[in-house]
N, C-alpha and C positions, 0 to 999 in steps of 0.2 A: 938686376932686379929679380930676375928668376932665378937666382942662385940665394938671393935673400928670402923669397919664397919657400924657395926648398929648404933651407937653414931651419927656418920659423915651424915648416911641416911637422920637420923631423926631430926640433925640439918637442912639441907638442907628442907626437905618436910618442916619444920616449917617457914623457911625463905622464902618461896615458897608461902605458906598461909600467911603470914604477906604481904608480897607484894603484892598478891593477893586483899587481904583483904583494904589494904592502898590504890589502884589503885579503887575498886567497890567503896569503902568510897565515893572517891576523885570526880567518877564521878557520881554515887551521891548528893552529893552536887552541882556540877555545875548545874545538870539539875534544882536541886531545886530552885537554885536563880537566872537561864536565868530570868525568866519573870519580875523579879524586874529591870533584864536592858533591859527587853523591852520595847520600848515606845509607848504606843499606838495611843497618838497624832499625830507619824509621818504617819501612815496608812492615814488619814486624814487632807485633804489641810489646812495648819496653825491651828489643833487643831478642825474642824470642827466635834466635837462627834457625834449630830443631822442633819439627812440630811431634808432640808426645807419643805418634805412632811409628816416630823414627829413631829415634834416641837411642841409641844400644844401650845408656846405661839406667835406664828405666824398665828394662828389662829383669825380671824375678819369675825364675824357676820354681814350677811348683811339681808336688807329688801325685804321679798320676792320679789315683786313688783319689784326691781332694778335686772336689766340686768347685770350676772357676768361671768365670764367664769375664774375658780381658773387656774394661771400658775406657774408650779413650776419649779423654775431655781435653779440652783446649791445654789445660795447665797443669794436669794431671794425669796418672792413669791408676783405675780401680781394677785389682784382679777379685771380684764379688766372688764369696761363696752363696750359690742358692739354697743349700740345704741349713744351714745355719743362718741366712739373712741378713749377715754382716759383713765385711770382707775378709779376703783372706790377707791382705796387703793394699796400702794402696804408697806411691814414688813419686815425687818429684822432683824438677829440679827450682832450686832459688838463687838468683843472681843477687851482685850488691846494687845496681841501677832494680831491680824489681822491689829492693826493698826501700832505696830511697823511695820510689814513687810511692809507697804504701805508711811511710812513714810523712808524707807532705802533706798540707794543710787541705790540700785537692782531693785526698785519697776517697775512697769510697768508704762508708762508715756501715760499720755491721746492721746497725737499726732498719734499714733497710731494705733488707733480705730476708728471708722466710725458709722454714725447709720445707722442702719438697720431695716427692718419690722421681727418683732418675726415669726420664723419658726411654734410656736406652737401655733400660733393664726392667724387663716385663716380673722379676721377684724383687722388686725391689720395696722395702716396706715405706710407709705413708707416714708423716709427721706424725699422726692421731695416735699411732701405735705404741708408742714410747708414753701416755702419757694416765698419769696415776701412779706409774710403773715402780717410781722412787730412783729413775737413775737417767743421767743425762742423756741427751741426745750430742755422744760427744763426736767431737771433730777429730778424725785421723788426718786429714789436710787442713790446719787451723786457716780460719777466715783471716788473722794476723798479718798471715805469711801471702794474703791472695785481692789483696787491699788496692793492685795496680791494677785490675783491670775488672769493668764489669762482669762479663761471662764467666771469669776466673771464679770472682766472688759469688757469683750465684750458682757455678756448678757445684762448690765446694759445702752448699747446705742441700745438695741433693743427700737424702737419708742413706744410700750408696757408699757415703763417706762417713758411717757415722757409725756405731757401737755406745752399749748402755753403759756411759762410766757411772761411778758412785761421783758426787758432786764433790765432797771433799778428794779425790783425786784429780778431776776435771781443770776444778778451780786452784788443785795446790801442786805439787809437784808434779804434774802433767804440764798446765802452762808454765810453770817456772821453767822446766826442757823448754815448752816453745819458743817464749824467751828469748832462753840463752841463743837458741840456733838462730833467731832473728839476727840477732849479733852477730855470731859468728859468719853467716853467708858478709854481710856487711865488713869483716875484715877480709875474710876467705873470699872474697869475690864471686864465691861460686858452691853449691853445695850439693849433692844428692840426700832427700832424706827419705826414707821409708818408714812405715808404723802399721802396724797392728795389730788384732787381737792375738794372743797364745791358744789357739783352738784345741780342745779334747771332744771325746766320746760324749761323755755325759756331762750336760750343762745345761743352771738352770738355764728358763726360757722366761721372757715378757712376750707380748703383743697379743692384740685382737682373739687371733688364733694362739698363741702361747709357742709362736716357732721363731722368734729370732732369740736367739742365748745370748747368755750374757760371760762375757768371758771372764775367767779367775785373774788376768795379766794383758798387760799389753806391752811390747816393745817398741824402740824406735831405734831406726839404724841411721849413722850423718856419713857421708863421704865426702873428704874435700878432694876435688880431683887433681886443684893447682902443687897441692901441697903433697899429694901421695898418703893420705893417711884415713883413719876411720875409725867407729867410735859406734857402741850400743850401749842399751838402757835398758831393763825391765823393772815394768813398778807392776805390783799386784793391786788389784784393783780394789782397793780398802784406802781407806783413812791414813796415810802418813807424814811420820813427822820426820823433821829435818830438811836435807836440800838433794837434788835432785842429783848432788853428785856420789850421792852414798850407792847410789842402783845403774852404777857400770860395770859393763860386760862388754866380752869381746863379739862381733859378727859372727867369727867361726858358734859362740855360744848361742848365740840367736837363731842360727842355722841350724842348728841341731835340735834346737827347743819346740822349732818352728816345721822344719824339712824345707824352708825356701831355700832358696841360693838366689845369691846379693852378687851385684856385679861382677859377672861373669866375662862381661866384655873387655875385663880390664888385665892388662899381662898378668899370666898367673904367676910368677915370683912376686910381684908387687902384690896380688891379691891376696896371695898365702901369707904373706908377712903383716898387711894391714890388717888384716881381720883376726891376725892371733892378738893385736894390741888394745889394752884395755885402758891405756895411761891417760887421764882425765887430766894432767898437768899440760899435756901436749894441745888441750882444747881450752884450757880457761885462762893460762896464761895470755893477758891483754897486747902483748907484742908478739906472738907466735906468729910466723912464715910459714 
């Protein structure tokens, strides 16, 4: 009988450790493969891994001599000039998930939003100021491109971001570029774009005071990083006709036009080669890699 006792124990104690044993396994394992469903994109708005004060390629050198004040917004960064009251640059970057989200039926709609004088920049001019003036209140970060996230889309009508275009530029082959680079981040998965005015000595002025000028040009710079390649624009700020691919230029030319310097963080063989290339076939061909 006691040896049937002991049998019956020592069945049970074993069934005890197997269970035991099967349950430490079980969670175990769970913990081990939480992090594979964790996602760490969701921590960050649409994917945002780099926040705009760390980004090396948001990075633009500027010439001593030129008046800057670096601002860094959620989705953006502005390099302001205060003595002209416009920028001297402003970069960012566009993902293909930031643009799906801004292309969704969810997105945030421009009507919305208002401009406003940038909180983080004490020269920064006031909506009021642009106005009578005959020229828009244009976007160097379009509201298009910034449609995935609130703060995005309301830093992006701080007046910070903005320069007097003529409306028929605003409206025609400016957004037609915008556009297109809409597109292209959406093939290119990924894009760096820069814009701004071409600054000189003497230029007219608008405002209150008559100190923010109005520039004769603006360019825009694209870099796709996945692809190794890159791509400028200048349109003069007048009335044109035709398509937006007649006004390419190489970076190196923007650079010089300008005294910026464009990704700098990127190997200088690849840089010197991408920035001498002006080939617009490389960017609007609809299957390019």
């Amino acid at each position: 009988m006691k040896k049937l006792s002991y049998s019956i124990i020592a069945l049970l104690l074993s069934a005890g450790i197997v269970c035991f044993a099967v349950k430490f396994t079980a969670g175990q394992t769970a913990d081990a493969e939480a992090p594979k469903v964790e996602n760490v994109e969701k921590k960050s708005p649409v994917g945002k891994l780099v926040s705009t004060d760390k980004n090396p390629l948001l990075l633009v050198k500027l010439p001593q001599d030129v008046a800057n004040q670096r601002i860094n917004h959620m989705a953006y960064v502005c390099y302001f000039n205060k003595e002209h009251r416009i920028p001297n640059c402003v970069i960012y970057e566009l993902s293909a998930t930031e643009v799906a989200q801004c292309d969704a039926p969810g997105a945030e709609r421009r009507k919305n939003y208002k401009f406003l004088a940038d909180p983080k920049c004490p020269d920064s001019p006031d909506w009021y100021e642009y106005r009578g003036s005959g020229y828009d209140r244009g976007h160097m970060v379009p509201a298009n491109d910034m449609k995935w996230d609130k703060t995005a889309m309301k830093e992006c009508f701080y007046m910070t971001n903005m320069c007097p275009q003529l409306h028929a530029l605003n409206d025609g082959c400016w957004r037609q570029l915008e556009m297109a680079v809409h597109r292209w981040a959406k093939r290119d998965k990924r894009l760096i774009v820069a814009a701004g005015p071409v600054l000189k000595n003497k230029m007219k002025c608008i405002g209150t005071d008559k100190n923010i000028s109005v520039p004769g040009a603006f360019f825009k710079v694209i870099y796709a990083p996945n692809q190794g390649r890159a791509i400028g624009f200048i349109f003069n700020n007048e009335k044109i006709r035709g398509s937006y691919t007649k006004h390419v230029v190489s970076v190196d030319y923007i650079e010089r036009m300008t005294g910026l310097d464009f990704f700098s963080a990127v190997d200088d063989k690849l840089e010197r080669q991408m920035e001498a290339n002006a080939d617009i076939e490389m960017w609007t061909s609809t299957n390019k890699k």
